[in-house]
N, C-alpha and C positions, 0 to 999 in steps of 0.2 A: 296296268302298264300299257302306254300306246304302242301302236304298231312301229311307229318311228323308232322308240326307244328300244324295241326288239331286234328291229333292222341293225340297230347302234353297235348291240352287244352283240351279233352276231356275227359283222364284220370284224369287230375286234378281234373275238374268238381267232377266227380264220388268220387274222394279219399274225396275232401272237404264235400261235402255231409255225408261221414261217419265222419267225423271228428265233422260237426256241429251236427251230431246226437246225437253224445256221451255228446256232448257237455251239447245241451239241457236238455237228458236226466240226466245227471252225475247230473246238477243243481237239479232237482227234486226230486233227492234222494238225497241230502246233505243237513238231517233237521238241522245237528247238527255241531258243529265247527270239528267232532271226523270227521262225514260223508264226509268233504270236506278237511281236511289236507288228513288225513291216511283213505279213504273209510273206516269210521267204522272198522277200522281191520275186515274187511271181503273181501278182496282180495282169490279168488279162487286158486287153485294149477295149473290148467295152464296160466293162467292170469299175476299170477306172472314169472311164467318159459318164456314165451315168451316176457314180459312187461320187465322184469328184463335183458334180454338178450338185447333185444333193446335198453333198455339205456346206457348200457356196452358197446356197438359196434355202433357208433355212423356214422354221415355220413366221419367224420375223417378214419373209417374203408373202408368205399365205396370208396371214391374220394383219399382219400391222400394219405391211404397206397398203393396202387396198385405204384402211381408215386414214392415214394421213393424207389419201390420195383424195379424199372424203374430206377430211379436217381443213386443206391447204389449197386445193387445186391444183390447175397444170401448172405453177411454178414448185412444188413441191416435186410432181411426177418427173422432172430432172431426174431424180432418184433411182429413177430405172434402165439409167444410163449404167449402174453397175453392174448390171449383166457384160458390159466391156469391161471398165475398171479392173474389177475385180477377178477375170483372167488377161488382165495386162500385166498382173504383179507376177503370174503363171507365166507369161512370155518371157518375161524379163529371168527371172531367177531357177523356177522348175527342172530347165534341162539340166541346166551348170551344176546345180546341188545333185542330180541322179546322178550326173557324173563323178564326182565328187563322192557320193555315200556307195557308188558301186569301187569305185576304185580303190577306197581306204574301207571298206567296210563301218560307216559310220551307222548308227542305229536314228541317234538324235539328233537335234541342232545343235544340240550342247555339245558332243561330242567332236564334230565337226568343227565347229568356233574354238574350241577351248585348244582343239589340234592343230588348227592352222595359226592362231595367236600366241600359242603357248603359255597359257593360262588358265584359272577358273572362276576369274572375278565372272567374265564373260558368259561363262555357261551356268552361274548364279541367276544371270539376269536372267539367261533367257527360261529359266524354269520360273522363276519369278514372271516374266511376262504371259508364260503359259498358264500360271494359276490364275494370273488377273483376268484372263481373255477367258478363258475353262470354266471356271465359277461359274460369274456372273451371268456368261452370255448360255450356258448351260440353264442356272437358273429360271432365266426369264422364257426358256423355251420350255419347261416343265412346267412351270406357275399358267402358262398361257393355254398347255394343255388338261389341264383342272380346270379354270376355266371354262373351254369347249364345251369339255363332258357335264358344268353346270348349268349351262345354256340350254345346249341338247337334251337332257334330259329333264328339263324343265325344272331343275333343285333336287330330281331326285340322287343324284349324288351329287356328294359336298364338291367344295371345288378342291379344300386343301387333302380330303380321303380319295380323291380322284388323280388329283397331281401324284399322292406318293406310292399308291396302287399301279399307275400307268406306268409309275417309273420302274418299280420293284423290277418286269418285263424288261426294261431297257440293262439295266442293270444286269441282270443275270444271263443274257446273251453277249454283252460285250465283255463283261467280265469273263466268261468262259472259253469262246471264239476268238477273243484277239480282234486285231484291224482286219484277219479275212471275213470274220464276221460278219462285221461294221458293214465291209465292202458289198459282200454279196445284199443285204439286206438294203444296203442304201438303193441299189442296183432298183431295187423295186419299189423303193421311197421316192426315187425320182421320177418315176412316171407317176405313183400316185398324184407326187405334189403338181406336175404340168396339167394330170389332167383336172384333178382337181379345182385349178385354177380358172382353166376355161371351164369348164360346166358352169362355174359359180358366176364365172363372163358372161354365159349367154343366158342366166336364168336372170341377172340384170339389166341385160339389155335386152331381152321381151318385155321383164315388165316396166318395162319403161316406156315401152311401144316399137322399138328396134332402133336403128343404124340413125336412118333420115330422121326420128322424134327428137333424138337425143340431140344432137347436131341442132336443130329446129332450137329446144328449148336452150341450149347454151347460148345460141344467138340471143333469147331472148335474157338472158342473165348477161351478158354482156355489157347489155344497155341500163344494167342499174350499179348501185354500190353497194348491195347488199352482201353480208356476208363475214367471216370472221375478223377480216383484213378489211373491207371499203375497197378504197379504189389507192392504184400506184401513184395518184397524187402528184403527177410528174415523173416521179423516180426510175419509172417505166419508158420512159420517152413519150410519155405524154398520159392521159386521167383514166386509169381504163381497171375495170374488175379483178381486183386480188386473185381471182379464181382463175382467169384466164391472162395472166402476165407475171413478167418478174420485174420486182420494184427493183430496179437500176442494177448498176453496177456493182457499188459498195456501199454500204451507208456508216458515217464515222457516230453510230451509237456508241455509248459507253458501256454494252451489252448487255444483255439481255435482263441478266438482273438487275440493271438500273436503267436503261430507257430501251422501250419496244422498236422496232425499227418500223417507219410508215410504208405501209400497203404490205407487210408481210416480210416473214422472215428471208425466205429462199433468194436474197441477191446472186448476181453471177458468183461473186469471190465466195459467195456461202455455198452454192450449188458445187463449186469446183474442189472445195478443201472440205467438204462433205462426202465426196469421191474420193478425196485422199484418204478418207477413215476407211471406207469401204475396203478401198485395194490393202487395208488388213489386215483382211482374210485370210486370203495366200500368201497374205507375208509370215502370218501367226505362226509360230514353232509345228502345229499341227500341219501344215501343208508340206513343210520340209518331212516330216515323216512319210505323208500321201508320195513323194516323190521319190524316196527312196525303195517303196513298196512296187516297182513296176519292174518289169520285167527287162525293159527298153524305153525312150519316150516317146515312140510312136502315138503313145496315145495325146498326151496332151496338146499338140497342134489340135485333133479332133473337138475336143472338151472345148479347148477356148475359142476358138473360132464357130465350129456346128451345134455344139450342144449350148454350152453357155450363151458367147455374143448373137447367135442371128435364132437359135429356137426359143431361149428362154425370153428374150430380147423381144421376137415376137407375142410370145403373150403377155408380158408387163406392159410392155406401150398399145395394145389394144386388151386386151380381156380383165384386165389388170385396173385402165383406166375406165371401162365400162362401171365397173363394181362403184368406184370412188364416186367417180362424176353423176352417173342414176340416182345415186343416195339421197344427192339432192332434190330431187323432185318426185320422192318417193314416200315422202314424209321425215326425214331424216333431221331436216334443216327447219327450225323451229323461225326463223327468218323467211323462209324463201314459203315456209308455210301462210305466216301471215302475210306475204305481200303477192300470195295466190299465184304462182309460180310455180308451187309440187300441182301434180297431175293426179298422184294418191298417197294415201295416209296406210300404207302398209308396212312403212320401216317408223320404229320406234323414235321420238323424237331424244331420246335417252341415251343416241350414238353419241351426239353432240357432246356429252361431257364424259365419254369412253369410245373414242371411234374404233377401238380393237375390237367391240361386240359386232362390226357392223358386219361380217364375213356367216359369220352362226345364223343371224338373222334373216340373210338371203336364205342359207340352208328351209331355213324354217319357215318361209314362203311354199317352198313344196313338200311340206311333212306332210298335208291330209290326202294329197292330189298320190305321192311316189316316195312312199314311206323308207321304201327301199334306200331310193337314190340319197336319202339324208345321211342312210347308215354307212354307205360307198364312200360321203363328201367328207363326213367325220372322220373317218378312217383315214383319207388321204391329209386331211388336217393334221392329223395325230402322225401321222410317216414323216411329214413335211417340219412337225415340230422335232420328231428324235434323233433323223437323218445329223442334222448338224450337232446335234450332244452328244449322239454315241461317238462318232470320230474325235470330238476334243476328248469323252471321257478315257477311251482307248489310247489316245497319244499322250494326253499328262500323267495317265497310271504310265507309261511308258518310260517320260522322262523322269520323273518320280525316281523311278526302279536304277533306269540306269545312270544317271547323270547327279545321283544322291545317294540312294541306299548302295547301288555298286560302285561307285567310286569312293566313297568316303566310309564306307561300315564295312563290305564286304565286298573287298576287291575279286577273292576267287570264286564269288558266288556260283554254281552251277547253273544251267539253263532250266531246271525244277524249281530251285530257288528264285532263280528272276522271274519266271511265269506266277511264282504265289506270291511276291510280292507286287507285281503288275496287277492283280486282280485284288490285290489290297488296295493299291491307286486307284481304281476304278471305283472300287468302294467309296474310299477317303471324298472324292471327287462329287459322288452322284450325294452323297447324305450333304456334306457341306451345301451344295448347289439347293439340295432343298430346305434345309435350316435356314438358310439365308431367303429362299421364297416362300417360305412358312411364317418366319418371325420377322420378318421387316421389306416386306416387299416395297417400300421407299425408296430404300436403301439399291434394293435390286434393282429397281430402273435406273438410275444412277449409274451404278456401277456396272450394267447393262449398256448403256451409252458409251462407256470410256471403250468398252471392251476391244472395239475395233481400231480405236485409237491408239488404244496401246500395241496391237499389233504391228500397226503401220512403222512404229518406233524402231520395228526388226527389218526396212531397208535398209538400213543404214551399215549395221555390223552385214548383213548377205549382199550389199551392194562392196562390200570389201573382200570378203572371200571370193565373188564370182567375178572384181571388174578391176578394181583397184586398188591395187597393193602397197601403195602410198599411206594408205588408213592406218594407223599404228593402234597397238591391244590397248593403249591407253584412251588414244582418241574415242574407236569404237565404243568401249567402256564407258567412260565418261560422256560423249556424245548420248548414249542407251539411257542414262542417268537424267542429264538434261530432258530430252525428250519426254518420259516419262513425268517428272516434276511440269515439263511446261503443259503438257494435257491436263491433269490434273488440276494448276493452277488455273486454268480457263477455262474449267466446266464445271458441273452440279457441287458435284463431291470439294472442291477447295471454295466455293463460295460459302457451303455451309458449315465447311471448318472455319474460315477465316472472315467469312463476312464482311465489318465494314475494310477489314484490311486489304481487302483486296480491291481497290476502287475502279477497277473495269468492268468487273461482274462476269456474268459465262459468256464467253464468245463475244470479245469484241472488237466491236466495227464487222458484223457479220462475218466473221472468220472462225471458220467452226474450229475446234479444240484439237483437232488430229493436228492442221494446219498449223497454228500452234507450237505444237510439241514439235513437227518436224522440222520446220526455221533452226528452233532452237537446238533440237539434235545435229544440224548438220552444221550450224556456227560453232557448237561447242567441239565436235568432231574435228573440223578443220583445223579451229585454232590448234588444239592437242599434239593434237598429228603434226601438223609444223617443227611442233616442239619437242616432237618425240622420235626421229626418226633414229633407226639403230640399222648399221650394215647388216649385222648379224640376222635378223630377225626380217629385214627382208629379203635376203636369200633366201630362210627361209620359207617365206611367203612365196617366191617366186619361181619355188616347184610345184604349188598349186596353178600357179598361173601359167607357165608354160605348158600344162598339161592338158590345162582347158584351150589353150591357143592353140596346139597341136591337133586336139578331141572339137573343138567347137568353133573353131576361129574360121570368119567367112572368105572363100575361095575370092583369089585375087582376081575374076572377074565380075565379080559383086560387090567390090568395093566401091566402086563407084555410086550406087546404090544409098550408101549410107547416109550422104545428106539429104536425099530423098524421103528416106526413111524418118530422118531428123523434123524436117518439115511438115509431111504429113501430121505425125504425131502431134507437134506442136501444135498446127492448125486446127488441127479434131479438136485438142485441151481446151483452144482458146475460143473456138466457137460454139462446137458443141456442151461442155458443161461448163463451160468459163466465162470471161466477161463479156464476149465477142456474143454469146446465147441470149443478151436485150434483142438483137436484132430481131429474134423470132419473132417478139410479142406484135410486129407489127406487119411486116415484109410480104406476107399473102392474106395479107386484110387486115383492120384495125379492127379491134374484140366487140367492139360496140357500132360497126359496121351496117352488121346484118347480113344473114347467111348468105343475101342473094351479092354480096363484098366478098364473101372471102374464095379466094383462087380454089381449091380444093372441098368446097363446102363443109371445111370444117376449120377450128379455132387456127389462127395461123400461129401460135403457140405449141398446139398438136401436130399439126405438119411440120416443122420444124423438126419436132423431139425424131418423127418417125423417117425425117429428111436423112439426119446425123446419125440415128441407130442405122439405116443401111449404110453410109459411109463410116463408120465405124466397126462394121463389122467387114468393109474392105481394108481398113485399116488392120485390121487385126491377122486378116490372111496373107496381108502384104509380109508382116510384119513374122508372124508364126512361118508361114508358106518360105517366101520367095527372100526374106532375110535367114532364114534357118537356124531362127532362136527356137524352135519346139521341135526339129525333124531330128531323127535319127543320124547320130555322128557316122562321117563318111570310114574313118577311123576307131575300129573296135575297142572299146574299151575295156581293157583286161584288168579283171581284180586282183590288190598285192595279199590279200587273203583270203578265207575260203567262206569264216564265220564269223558274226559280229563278236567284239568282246572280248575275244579271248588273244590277241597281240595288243600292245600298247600304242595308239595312238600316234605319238609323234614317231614310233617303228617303224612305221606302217607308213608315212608319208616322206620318209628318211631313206626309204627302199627303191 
């Protein structure tokens, strides 16, 4: 056995240790069903800042993105504009809903939706949305952690004895410990994964030769067409490297499964409704739980603005694009190899048709040199992949319990009885997630793809509870319905059910599938809602709403503020990840210039992304900060009960 693979297993040791600690512990303090969904809404301010970010940035951020950053280039690296996106959905929804689950005592989303609409079509979906998002996207972060450990250790374990051994651990501390668990645990998941990330940044950008080489050899791929994509062909606003542009605007392909789009996928409208998947995240039933777990929301201005948009923000647009772009001239690129362009032949030319090996690989550049530091990087790999499974497996054992087994089988369950059936959910959750990445890992990316899409489908029902009372339980409903149906029918999974029936194929006219689904969510929403309004039913609505205008609504010297607010945002959309983002490809140099052309000495694609990541994460504090969507209500909020569960719902918001 090498020394690397001793390093491997020793840090694991170490990490599982803290993992079973939490574990134990979490169970001890979770006297109450309140203690073991949502930690007693007593989740700490950095607990959540680091737990919350962890979840968000999952091992999908370690291992994947780096390879498509590798697979596509800087018109791909858009992608890492969801370090904003994805606590925009936090801005927008997070405070209103703590508000909201502190006041009525809500546990779940289900509970919350079903209470303020006065139904359970709605709180169906949303457990059904949670299984979809839970599974899958669970799945592909355990298959990817077998994997690792197969890489790593050179085959000596299997990847599928690796995957369900690594999990067994995830498993029996979340099941045991509750979301305090989760929390504390992710707490130290999230530094692994940052640091993680840079270590892996700078051990590809030395060997690459550093800062000035990389920059150097990009100028010189610039000037060819080499590569998976060729050249923008025009679509770019003029002929320039797939690697370093974004082919247009839009392209009117008949999608993806019937004709490729020229110069590469990533158009504005693809990069923009790509970011609509992302945001989610935080839309997914699991963040509604993350939110009612906090004590106050002080914390989340911090998360979305410091921790998420401008730290994590900072290492995906540099450390992030180091890994991707070195690849190439590292031996990676079995093109750029023959037209003598790689510098060395020490990355396997075998990324090219799995760019998720290429992250291991770096690792294993310094296995003989810092046998150690391999077994550090694994480990934060392995954090980085459980961090976002353990929080969905903890909140859909959650909704499971409460929003299913206690409302429909066993209304007066006790709080012993909901903790053993939560840690049945957790069960249910982690074996399915691996059945599924055992026996049909096809299926898994697939359905791994929808899974943020399907998320995002939950603006629409939380954009009614927290904004607009107008939305009727039928709209929402059926809107939730549509939505769902329309992702589906525009990605992997409806092509391969319905094939030639479907004659647009996945995603078309470059319009990814979230995009899509939410069109059609919110036409179907509207029309409904027109057609369904009831006096009754929005009075009752509109003691929700008054309470949040009371609790959240911004001081009438900040109103003025808000077309401000309106503007910015739009203008960030439309330039930064939207169609107004061709302009990068060109504006501090054309790609095929030459370094001693570009303003900044580097791709003017890159300057751009890293132009809008800091104006974006002024947008964010404008927006968290000085609009007072994430601060602390000036107005206390007082709960109408003490414990989740045990008053009924529309009681409780009737009081």
């Amino acid at each position: 056995m090498s020394a690397k693979v001793i390093w491997l297993f020793a840090f694991v040791a170490l990490y599982w240790t803290y993992c079973i600690y939490w574990g134990i512990r979490g169970a001890r303090m979770a006297k109450t069903a309140s203690d073991y969904f949502i930690a007693g809404r007593q989740l700490s301010l950095w607990v959540f800042v680091l737990a919350a970010t962890a979840t968000s940035f999952s091992g999908w951020t370690f291992m994947g993105h780096p390879g498509l950053v590798y697979r596509d280039g800087f018109q791909y690296a858009y992608a890492s504009f969801y370090t904003i996106t994805i606590p925009f959905t936090g801005v927008i929804f997070l405070k209103r809903q703590w508000m909201l689950g502190k006041r009525f005592g809500y546990v779940t989303p289900g509970e919350m939706l079903a209470d303020y609409f006065r139904g359970d079509f709605i709180r169906i979906l949303t457990v059904i949305v949670a299984l979809f998002f839970s599974i899958p996207y669970l799945g592909v972060q355990l298959g990817a952690s077998g994997f690792l450990f197969n890489v790593l250790t050179d085959g000596l374990v299997n990847e599928n004895f690796g995957m369900w051994v690594l999990s067994i651990v995830v498993l029996v501390y979340v099941a045991s410990g509750g979301l305090r668990a989760v929390a504390y645990v992710d707490t130290v998941q999230c530094i692994l994964l940052a640091l993680g990330i840079i270590v892996t940044g700078i051990i590809a950008l030395n060997a690459v030769g550093g800062w000035d080489a990389l920059n150097g050899l990009m100028a010189k791929l610039g000037q060819t067409d080499i590569g998976k994509w060729g050249t923008t062909k025009g679509y770019g606003g003029g002929d320039y490297s797939a690697y370093l542009a974004v082919p247009g605007v839009i392209q009117w392909t008949a999608g993806l499964g019937k004709e490729t789009p020229v110069g590469g996928l990533w158009t504005g409208i693809m990069v923009l409704t790509y970011m609509f998947a992302l945001m989610g995240i935080q839309s997914a039933p699991a963040f509604t739980m993350w939110s009612f777990a906090n004590t106050n929301p002080r914390p989340f201005a911090a998360q979305q603005v410091w921790a998420s948009s401008f730290a994590i923000g900072l290492i995906l647009f540099f450390f992030t694009a180091f890994q991707g772009m070195s690849a190439h001239f590292l031996g990676a690129s079995p093109r750029f190899n023959d037209a003598g362009i790689a510098i060395l032949n020490i990355i396997p030319d075998t990324v090219a048709a799995k760019p998720d090996s290429l992250v291991p690989h770096y690792f294993n550049l310094i296995g003989d040199t810092m046998p150690w530091l391999v077994g550090l990087l694994a480990v934060c790999a392995l954090a980085a992949m459980q961090s976002t499974g353990a929080a969905y497996m903890s909140t859909a054992g959650g909704m499971l319990t409460r929003d299913l087994y206690k409302r429909y089988l066993n209304p007066e369950a006790s709080h012993v009885t909901q903790k053993l059936f939560g840690r049945f959910g957790v069960a249910f959750i982690v074996i399915s997630a691996l059945l599924v990445a055992t026996f049909s890992k096809d299926a898994l990316v697939l359905l791994g793809g929808l899974a943020v899409a399907f998320g995002l489908q939950m603006w629409v029902p939380l954009a009614a509870v927290c904004y607009f009372p107008w939305i009727t339980r039928a709209g929402a409903s059926w809107g939730l319905v549509a939505g769902l149906i329309g992702v589906a029918m525009t990605d992997s999974i409806g092509v391969d059910l319905f094939g030639a029936a479907l004659p647009w194929g996945r995603w078309p006219w470059t319009i990814h599938s979230a995009g899509w689904g939410i069109f059609l969510n919110i036409g179907v929403c509207a029309a409904i809602s027109a057609m369904t309004q009831n006096a009754e039913d929005h009075a009752h609505k509109m003691k929700f709403h008054n309470f949040l205008h009371e609790h959240a609504g911004l001081p009438e010297s900040k109103r003025g503020l808000i077309p401000i607010a309106w503007g910015i945002t739009l203008a960030w959309f439309f330039f930064g990840i939207g169609p107004g983002c061709v302009i990068g490809n060109w504006i501090f140099g054309a790609p095929n210039a030459g370094i001693e052309n570009w303003t900044f000495g580097i791709p003017s694609i890159w300057a751009w992304q890293i132009l809008f990541w800091l104006l974006g994460v002024g947008m964010m504090w404008f927006l968290a900060y000085k609009m007072e969507m994430s601060t602390v209500p000036t107005t206390e909020v007082k709960a109408l009960i003490e414990d989740i569960g045990d008053t009924k719902r529309g009681e409780a918001a009737s009081s």
